[in-house]
C-alpha positions in Angstrom: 82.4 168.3 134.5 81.4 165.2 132.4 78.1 163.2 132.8 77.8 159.3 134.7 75.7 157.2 132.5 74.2 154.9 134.7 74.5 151.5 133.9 77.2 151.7 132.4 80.2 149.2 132.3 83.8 150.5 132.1 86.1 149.2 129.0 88.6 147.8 131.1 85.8 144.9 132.7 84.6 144.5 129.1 88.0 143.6 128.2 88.6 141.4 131.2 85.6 139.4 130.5 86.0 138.7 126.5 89.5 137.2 127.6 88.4 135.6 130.5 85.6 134.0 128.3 87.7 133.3 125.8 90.6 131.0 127.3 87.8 129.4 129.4 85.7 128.1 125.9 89.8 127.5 124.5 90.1 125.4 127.7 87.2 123.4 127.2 88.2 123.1 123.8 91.2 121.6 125.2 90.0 119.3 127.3 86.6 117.9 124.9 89.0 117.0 122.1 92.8 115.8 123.4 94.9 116.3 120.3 95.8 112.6 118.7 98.9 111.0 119.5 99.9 111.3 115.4 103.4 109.4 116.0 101.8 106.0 117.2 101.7 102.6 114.8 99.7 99.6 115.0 101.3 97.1 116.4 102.8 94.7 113.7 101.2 91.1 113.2 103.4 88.2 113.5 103.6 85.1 110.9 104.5 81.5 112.6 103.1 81.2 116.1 100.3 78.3 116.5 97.4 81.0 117.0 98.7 83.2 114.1 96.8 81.2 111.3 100.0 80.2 109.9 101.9 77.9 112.7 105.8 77.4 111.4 108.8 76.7 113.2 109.8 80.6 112.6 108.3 83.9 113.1 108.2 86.9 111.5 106.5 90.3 111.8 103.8 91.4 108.9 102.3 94.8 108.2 99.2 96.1 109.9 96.3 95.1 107.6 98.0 91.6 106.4 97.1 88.4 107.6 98.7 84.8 107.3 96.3 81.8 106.2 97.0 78.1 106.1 96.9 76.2 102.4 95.4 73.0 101.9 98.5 71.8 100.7 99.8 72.7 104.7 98.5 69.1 105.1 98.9 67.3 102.2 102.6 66.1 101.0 105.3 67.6 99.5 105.1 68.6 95.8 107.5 67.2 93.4 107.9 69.8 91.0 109.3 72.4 94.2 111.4 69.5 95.0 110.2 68.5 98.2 108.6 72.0 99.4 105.0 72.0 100.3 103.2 75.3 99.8 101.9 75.7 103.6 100.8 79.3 103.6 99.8 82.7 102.3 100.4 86.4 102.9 97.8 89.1 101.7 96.2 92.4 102.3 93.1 91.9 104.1 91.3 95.0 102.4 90.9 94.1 99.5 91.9 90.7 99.8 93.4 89.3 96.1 96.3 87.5 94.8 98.9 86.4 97.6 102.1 88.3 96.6 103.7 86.1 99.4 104.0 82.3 99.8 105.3 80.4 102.6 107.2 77.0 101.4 108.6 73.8 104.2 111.1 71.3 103.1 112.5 68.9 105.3 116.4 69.4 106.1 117.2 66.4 104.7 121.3 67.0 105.5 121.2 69.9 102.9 121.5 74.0 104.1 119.2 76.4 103.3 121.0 77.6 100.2 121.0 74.5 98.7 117.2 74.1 99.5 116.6 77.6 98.2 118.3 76.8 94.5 115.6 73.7 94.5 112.8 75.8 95.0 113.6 78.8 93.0 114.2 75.9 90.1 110.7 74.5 91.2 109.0 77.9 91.2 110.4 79.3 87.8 109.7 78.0 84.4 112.6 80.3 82.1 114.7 81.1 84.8 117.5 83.8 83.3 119.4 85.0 86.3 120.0 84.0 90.4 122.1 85.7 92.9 122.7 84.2 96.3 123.3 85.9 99.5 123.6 85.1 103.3 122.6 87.7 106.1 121.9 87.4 109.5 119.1 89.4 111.1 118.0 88.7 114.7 119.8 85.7 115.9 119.2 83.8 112.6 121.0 83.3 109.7 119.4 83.7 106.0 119.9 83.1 102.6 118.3 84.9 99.9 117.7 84.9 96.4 116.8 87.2 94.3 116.3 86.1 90.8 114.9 86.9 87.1 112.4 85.3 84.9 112.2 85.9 81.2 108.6 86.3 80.2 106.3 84.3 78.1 106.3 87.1 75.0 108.9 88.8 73.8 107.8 92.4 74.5 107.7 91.7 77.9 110.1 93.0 80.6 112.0 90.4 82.9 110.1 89.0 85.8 112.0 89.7 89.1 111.4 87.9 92.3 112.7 87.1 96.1 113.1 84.9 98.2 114.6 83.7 101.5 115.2 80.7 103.6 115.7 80.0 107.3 117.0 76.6 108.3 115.4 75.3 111.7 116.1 71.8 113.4 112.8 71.2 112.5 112.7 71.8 108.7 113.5 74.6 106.4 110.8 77.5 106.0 111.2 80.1 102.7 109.2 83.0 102.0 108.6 84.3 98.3 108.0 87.4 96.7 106.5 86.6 93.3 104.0 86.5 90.7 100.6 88.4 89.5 100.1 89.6 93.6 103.6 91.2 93.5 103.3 92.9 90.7 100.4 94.4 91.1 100.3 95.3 95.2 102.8 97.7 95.7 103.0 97.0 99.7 104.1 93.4 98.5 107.8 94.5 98.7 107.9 96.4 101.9 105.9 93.6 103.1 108.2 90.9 102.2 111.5 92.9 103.5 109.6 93.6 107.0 109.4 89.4 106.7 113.2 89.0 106.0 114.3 91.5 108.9 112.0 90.2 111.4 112.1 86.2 110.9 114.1 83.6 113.5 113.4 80.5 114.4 111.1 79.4 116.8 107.5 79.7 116.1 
């Protein structure tokens, strides 16, 4: 006959109570740290309405961590050498903030389409202009030409500059948007930036 050990506690309770103790810590677990909702995006910025810091007679969406910011020249007249485009705005990173690979240009309409504005800028904006190819697209419930278009550089050993652009004509005045220069170059969200810009934009601020 075997022997009672008082005291004792049978195996099967020990059991019981490591996986009863267990799922209770797993459950507070559970419940002290609710697992992060990984497939949510910030919600995009927009470029164009009055409270935007960039107030045009379009809109269109920017990246998280980009902001819009009025030029002086937003006030001041139109500059001859763009042929009649004012520089009104600029699009950057705000961390770190540097060189704006965007610009926003206004012309007035002026009885001429946004095609024919764009070629004036594009002239305005380049100084050994080598190559430009037009095309018209419509995203949203706006029509939109772009440009893209090469530079040849100032020394010889130097690759070709290539640039964007794209213009919306609005009752109010033509806006364009351009990808270019030392910013561009040199930010590689510029791009993704600018083509979130062209997808997104129609009139009406």
């Amino acid at each position: 006959m075997g022997r009672t050990v008082r005291g004792a506690v049978p195996m099967t309770a020990l059991v019981l109570g490591v996986l009863v103790s267990g799922c209770s810590s797993e459950t507070k677990r559970t419940g002290a740290d609710p697992e992060p909702r990984g497939g949510e995006t910030p919600q995009a910025r927009k470029a164009g309405p009055r409270d935007s810091g960039c107030a045009l007679p379009v809109s269109f969406d920017l990246p998280p961590g980009w902001q819009a910011t009025a030029t002086a020249a937003a006030s001041a007249s139109a500059d001859p050498e763009r042929k009649e485009f004012s520089l009104v705005c600029e699009l950057r990173t705000e961390d770190p903030p540097g060189v704006a690979p965007l610009r926003v240009w206004t012309a007035p309409t002026a009885g001429r389409t946004p095609e024919q504005a764009l070629k004036s800028l594009v002239d305005g904006v380049t100084l050994r202009l080598k190559q430009s190819r037009y095309s018209s697209v419509r995203t949203g419930a706006s029509p939109i030409t772009e440009a893209v278009f090469t530079e040849s550089p100032g020394q010889t050993d130097d690759e070709d500059i290539t640039a964007r652009a794209f213009a919306v004509g609005t009752p109010d005045g033509i806006v364009a948007v351009q990808l270019g220069g030392m910013g561009a170059s040199e930010d590689p969200s510029a791009l993704p930036a600018y083509e979130l810009a062209r997808k997104s934009a129609r009139a009406g601020g």
